[in-house]
N, C-alpha and C positions, 0 to 999 in steps of 0.2 A: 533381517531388520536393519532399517539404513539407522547408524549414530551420530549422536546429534553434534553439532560443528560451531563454532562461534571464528570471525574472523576478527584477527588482529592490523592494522595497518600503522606503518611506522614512517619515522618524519624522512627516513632515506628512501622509500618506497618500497619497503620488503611487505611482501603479504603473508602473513601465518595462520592457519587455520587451525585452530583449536580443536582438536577431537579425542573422542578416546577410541586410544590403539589397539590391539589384539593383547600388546603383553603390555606390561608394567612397566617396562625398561623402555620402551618405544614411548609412553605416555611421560614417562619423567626425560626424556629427552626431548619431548614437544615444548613442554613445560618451562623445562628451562631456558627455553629459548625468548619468552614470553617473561619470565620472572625476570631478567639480565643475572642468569646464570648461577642463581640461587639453588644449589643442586639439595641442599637440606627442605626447603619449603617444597619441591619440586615432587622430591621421592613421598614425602609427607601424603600431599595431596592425591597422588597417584596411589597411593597404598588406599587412602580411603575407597575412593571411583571404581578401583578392580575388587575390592573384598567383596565376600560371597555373604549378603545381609538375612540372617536368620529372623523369620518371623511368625511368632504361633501369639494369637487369644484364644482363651477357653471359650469367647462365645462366638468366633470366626468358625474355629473346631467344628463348634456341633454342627453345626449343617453343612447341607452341601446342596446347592445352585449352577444353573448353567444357562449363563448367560450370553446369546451368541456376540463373538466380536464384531460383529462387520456393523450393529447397528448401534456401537459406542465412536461417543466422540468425548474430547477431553478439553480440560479450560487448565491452566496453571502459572500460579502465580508465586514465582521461587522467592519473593521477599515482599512480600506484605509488610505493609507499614517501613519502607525504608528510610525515611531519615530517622525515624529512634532506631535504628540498625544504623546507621552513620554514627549519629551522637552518640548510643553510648553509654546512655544512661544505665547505673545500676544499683543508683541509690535512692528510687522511689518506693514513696510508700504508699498503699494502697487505700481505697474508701472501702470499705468495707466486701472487701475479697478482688475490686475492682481496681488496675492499675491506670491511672487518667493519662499518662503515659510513660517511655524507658521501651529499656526491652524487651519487659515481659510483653509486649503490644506487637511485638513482631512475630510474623506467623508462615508460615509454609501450608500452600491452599492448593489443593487438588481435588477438582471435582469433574465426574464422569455423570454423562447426559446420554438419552436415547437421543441420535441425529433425525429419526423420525417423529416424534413429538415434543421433543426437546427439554422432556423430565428431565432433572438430576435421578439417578441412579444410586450413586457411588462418589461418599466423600471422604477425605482425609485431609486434617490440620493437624498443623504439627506445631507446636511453641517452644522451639529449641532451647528457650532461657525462663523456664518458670523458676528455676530456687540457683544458687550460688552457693558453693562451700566457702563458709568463711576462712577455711585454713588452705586451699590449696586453689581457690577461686575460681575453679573450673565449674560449668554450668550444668545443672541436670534440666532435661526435657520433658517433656507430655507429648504423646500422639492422640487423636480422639479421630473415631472413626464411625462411617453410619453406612448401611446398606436396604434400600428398597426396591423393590421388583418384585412384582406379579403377588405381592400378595405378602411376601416376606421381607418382614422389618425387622430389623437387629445393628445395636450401635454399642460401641465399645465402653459407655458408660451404664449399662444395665447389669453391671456386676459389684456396681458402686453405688446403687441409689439404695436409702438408709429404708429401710423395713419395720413400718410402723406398726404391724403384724402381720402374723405367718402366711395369713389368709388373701392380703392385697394383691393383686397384682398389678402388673406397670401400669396400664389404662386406669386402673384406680388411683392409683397416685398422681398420674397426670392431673385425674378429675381433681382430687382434693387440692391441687396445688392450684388448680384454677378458681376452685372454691373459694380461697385461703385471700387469693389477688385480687378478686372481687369486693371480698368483705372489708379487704384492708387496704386499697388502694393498690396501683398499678407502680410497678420500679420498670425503670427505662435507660436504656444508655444511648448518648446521642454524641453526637461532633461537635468539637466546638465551633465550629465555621455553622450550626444549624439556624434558621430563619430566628428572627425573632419574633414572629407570631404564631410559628408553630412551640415555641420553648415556652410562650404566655398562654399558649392552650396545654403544655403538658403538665403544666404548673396546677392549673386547676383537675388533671386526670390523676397525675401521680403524687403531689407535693411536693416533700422534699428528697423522692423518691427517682432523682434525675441526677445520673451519673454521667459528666464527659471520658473520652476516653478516647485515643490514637489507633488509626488502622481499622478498614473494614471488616476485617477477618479476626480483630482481636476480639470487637464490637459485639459480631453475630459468636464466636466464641463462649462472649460473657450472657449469652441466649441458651446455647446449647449446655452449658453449667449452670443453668440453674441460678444465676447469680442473680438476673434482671429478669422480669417478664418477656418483655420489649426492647428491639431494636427499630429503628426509626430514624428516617434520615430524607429531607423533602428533594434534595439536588439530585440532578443525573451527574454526576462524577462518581459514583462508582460504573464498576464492568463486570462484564460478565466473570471473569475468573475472581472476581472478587467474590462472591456471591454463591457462586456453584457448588463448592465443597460443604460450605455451612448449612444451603440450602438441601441437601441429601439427607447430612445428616439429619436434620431437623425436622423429615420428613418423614424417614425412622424413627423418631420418637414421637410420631402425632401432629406435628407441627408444623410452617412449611415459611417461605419467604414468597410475600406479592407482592404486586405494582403498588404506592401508596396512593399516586393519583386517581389509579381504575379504582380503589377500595371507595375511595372519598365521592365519586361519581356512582356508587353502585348502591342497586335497592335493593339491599338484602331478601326482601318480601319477595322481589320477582325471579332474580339474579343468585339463584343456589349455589354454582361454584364461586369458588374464589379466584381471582385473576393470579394464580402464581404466576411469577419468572419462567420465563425457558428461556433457550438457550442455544438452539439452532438456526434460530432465522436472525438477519442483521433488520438493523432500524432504515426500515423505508428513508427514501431522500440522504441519508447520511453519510458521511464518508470519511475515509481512517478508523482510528478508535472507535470514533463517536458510533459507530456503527453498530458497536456492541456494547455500548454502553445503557444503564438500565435508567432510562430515558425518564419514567413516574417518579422515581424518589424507590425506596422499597422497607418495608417492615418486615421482622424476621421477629417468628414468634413460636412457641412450645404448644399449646392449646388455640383448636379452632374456634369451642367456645370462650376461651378468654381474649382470643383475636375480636371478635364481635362484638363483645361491654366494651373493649375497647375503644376500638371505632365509633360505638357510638356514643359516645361519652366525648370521645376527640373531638368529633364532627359538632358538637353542639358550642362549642369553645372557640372553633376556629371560625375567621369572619369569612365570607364571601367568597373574599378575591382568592385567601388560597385554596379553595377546591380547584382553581384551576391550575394550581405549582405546578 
């Protein structure tokens, strides 16, 4: 397996190439070369990179799946939401479980796709900075993880959803939560950069039930917790690695991330699937980024039937011109 390498280039013209080594002592002397000779941050960092990282869930445990390699492909995105990873923040306080931004908005996205149809598969986020010790201020984390293929779905938060009775199971709860959003309005989390005719149709969908909030991955996050119904966003500026991990997950638990613009053009009466995201083919005409970028807008949502009161309650609020966003 080749390792991954990052080049450095410096104002004398020395070229360094960042990798990791075979030992630890080889890696904290690359390191230091690259830090100006920082040998404490150096060994640091390198102790992390070589340790052997132990990892067991009770609900990864119980089964076992085999999935061949050769027909995964990966998306990854090592710092979701970076400039509140710049700035810094860590003294936000939340709307109602929801951080509108800081660090808790920063996220680690890894999401694995069949290269031949270009499902998500296999996601992992990770939120490095969910709580802060007030006496020693160091950060504790959350990972949240989802897997679907061939029929088996299982996500890292089915050992934590609250049991109404003994008798439910997860698809029932799914349903009542969609029941719940129906009868009581729709909650949403959107950007602040979102159109203003799409934020004056969610207004008449959800109320006061519209939460801003930083980062794509923090967004679809506050989906896969249960926090918001909906996530919803009309611009192509996110991408695919934005998207991929959440979208797995979310597909393990019933729910899935699509196109918003294909949704807003489609007759449900005719048009039984749903446009999800894939993730293997680039955008016709496009080039660079833009190629992978998810071009419609995209919604990310828990229930397919609460995805559909949606829509159609959206569609009837928004004027015209943006069905075609």
């Amino acid at each position: 397996m080749s390792l991954p390498m990052i080049w450095f280039v410096f104002t004398p013209g020395e070229k360094i190439i960042l990798r990791l080594c075979s030992t630890e002592a080889e890696t904290v002397k690359l390191l230091s070369k690259v830090l100006n000779g920082n040998k404490l941050a150096s060994e640091a960092l390198a102790k992390v990179v070589h340790q052997d990282v132990s990892f067991t869930d009770p609900a990864l445990d119980s089964i076992r799946i085999n999935i061949p390699q050769n027909i995964l492909g990966i998306w990854v995105d090592p710092i979701d939401s970076t400039y509140q990873y710049i700035k810094g923040s860590a003294d936000i306080k939340p709307n109602q479980g929801i951080f509108p931004c800081g660090l808790q908005c920063v996220t680690i996205l890894i999401g694995v796709y069949d290269i031949q149809t270009g499902m998500p598969l296999m996601g992992v986020i990770n939120q490095p900075f969910v709580s802060q010790d007030p006496n020693t201020h160091r950060w504790k984390g959350q990972c949240y993880w989802g897997l679907s293929y061939m029929g088996t779905n299982i996500h890292s938060l089915q050992l934590h959803i609250p049991k109404r009775n003994g008798s439910e199971t997860l698809s029932q709860l799914t349903e009542n939560t969609s029941s719940e959003a129906e009868s009581h309005g729709f909650s949403a989390v959107i950007s602040t950069s979102e159109k203003e005719t799409v934020k004056a149709a969610l207004l008449h969908v959800c109320g006061d039930s519209i939460f801003r909030a930083a980062g794509a991955g923090y967004k679809s996050l506050c989906v896969v917790q249960g926090l918001v119904d909906i996530y919803i966003f009309s611009d192509d500026t996110t991408f695919k690695w934005d998207s991929c991990a959440a979208h797995a997950i979310l597909r393990s638990m019933g729910g899935g991330m699509v196109d918003l613009k294909e949704c807003l053009e489609r007759n449900p009466e005719k048009e039984l699937n749903l446009p999800q995201l894939v993730y293997h083919v680039p955008n016709e005409g496009a080039s660079g980024v833009d190629q992978w970028a998810n071009k419609g807008g995209l919604i990310a949502y828990r229930s397919r039937k609460q995805l559909e009161t949606f829509l159609s309650l959206l569609i009837q609020h928004l004027v015209p011109a943006d069905t075609n966003t």
